[in-house]
C-alpha positions in Angstrom: 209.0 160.1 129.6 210.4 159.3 126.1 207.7 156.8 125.2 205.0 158.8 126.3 205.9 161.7 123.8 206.4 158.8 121.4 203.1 157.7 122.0 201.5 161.3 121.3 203.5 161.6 118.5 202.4 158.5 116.6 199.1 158.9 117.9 198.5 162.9 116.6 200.2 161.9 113.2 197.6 158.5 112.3 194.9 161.1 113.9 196.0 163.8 111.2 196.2 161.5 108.4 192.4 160.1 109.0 191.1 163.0 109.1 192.4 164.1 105.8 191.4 161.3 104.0 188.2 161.5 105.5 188.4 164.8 104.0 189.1 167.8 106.5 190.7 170.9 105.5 194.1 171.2 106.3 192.9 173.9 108.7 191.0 171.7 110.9 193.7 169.3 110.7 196.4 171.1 111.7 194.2 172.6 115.0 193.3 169.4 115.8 197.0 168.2 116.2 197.9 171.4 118.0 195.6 171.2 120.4 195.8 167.3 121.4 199.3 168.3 121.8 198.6 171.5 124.2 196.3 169.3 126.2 199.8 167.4 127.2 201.3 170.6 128.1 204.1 170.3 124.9 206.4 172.9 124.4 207.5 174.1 120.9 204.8 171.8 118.6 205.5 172.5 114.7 203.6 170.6 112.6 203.0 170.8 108.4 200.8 169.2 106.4 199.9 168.4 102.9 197.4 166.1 102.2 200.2 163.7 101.3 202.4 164.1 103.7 202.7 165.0 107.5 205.3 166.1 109.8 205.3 167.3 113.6 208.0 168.0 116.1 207.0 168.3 120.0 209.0 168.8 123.3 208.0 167.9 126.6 208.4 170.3 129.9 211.5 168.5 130.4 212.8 169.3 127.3 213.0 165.8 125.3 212.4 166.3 121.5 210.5 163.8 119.0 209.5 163.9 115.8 208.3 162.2 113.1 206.7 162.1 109.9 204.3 160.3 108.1 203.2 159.8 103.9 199.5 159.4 103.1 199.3 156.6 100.3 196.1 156.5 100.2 193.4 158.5 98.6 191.2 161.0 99.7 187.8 158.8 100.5 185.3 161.5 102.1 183.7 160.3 104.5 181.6 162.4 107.0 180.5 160.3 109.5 183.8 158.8 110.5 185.1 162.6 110.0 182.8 163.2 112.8 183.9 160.5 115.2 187.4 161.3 114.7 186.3 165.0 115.8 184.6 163.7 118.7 187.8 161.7 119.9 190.1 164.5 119.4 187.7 166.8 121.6 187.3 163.3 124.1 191.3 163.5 124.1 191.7 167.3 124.6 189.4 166.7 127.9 190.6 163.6 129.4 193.7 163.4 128.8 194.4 159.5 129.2 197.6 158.2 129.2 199.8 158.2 126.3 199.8 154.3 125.5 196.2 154.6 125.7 195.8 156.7 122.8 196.8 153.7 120.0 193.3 152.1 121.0 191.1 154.4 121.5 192.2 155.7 118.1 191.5 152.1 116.5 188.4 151.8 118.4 187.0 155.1 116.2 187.8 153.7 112.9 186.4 149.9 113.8 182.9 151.8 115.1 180.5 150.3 112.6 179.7 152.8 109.7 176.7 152.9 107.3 176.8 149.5 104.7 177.6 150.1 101.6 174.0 149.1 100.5 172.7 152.2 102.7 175.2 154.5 101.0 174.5 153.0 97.3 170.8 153.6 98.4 171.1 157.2 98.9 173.3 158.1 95.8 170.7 156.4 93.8 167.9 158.6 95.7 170.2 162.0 95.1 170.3 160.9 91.4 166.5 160.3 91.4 166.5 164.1 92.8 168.9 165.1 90.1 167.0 163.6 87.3 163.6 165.6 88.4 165.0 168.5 88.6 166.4 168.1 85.0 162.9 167.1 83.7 164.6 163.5 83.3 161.8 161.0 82.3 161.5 157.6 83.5 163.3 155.8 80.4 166.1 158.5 81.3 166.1 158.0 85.1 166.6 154.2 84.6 169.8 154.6 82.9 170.9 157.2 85.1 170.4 154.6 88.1 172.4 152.3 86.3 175.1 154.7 85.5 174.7 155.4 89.4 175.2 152.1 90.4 177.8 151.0 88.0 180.2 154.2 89.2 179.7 153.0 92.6 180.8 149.7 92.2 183.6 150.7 90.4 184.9 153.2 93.1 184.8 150.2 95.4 187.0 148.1 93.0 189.4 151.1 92.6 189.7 151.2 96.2 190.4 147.9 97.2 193.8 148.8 94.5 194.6 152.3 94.3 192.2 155.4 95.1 193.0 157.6 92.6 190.0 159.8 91.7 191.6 160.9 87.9 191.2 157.6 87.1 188.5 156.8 89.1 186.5 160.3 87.2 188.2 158.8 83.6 186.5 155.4 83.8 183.3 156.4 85.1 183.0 159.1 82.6 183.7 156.8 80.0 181.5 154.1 81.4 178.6 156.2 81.5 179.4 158.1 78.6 179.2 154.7 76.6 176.4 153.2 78.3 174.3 156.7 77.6 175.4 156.3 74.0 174.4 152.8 73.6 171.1 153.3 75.3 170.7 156.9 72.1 171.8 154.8 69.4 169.0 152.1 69.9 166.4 154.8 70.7 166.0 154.1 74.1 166.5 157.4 75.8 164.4 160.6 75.6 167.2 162.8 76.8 170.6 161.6 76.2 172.1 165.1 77.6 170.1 164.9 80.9 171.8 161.3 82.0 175.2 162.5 81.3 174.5 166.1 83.2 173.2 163.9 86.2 175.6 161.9 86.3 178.6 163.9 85.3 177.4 166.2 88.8 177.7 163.4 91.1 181.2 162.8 89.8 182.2 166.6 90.7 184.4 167.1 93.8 182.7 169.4 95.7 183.5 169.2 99.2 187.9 168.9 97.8 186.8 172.3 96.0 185.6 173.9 99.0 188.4 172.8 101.2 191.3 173.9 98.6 189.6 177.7 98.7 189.3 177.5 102.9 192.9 176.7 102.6 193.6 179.6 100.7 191.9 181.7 102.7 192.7 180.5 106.1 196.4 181.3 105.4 197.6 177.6 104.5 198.3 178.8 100.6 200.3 176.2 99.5 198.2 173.5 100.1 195.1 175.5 98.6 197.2 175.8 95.1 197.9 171.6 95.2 194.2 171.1 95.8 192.6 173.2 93.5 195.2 172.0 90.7 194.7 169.0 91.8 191.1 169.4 91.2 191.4 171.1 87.3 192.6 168.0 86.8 190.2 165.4 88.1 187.0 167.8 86.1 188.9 167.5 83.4 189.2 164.4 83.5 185.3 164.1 83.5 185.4 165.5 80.2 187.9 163.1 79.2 186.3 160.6 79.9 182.9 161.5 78.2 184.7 162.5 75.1 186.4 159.4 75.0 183.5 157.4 74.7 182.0 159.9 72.1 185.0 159.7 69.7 184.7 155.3 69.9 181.1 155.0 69.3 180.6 158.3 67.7 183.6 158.3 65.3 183.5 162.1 66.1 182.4 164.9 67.8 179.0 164.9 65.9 
């Protein structure tokens, strides 16, 4: 039937765009859709994806055609554990194969599954920059401002998102942030080791899980998308840098 391919089709496209802003490869992405659609015995499934912008066409075994496409507005946010339960219900789909018009809510059921607070996730970036600062032979005075470097950034990626995730500007202001809070803290002789707080936080600021997705792209054959990431990712660490210099140059004057 035409609405059950309908159904599939919106259903594998929101399932595709989750899981890239979640922050899957477009590997496992495109996979995923191809096999949800093989476990409904579709004929002739082409589907391309960027991470901002999907399309897929399917046929049935009686030889109806949809297709549709989709745009991803929103920013990557990774996130691993609802990564995971989106795995899970594409695996749970590929098994069970409920009906079509079923799909819609189970997919809405996944994303509404409660997920860490955001009190749990602030308290383990503040641990890992705890970590961070030790390893760094960070002392105390140094791991305070670090913390509140920590938990400045994080409140501002929640104010970002709530507009527009866009992690250049998210990487600018933070940088900048911490950058002038670091300062501030050196120029009234506070810190021991005004270099260590903007190494530990500068790291947590570096995109590593985009970075290792663009070079599985470009390895796994999906070329194009590899190239968009990792340029994509030049410019959010240099934005870093922006950012830090920017706050040197207006409480500096210069580059000392």
């Amino acid at each position: 039937m035409r609405e059950n391919l309908d159904y599939l089709l919106d259903f594998s496209l929101r399932l595709g765009e989750e899981l890239v802003v979640c922050g899957a490869n477009i590997e496992r992405v495109s996979d995923t859709v191809y096999r949800v659609c093989d476990s409904y015995h579709c004929r002739d499934v082409q589907f391309f994806a960027l991470d901002c912008y999907l399309t897929l066409s399917l046929e049935d075994v009686d030889g109806v055609r949809v297709s549709g496409q989709r745009c991803i507005r929103r920013g990557l946010d990774i996130h691993m554990e609802r990564l995971g339960r989106l795995n899970q219900l594409s695996r749970r789909v590929c098994e069970a194969t409920p009906e079509p018009e079923r799909l819609e809510e189970m997919l809405k059921e996944t994303l509404d599954a409660r997920s860490y607070p955001l009190w749990m996730t602030l308290l383990f970036s503040l641990l890992s920059a705890v970590c961070l600062t030790g390893i760094y032979n960070g002392t105390i005075r140094d791991l305070s401002i670090v913390i509140l470097n920590t938990f400045l950034a994080f409140m501002l990626g929640i104010y970002l998102r709530r507009l527009i995730y866009n992690k250049i500007i998210y990487n600018i202001a933070s940088a900048f942030i911490i950058g002038t809070v670091a300062i501030f803290f050196d120029k009234i002789g506070y810190l021991d080791g005004y270099s260590t707080v903007m190494i530990v936080n500068s790291l947590k600021l570096v995109p590593g899980i985009p970075m290792v997705n663009s070079f599985r792209n470009l390895l796994s054959g999906h070329e194009i998308n590899g190239i968009l990431e990792f340029l994509k990712l030049i410019f959010q660490t240099l934005a870093i840098g922006g950012g830090f210099l920017l706050s040197i140059l207006m409480l500096y004057g210069s580059l000392m």
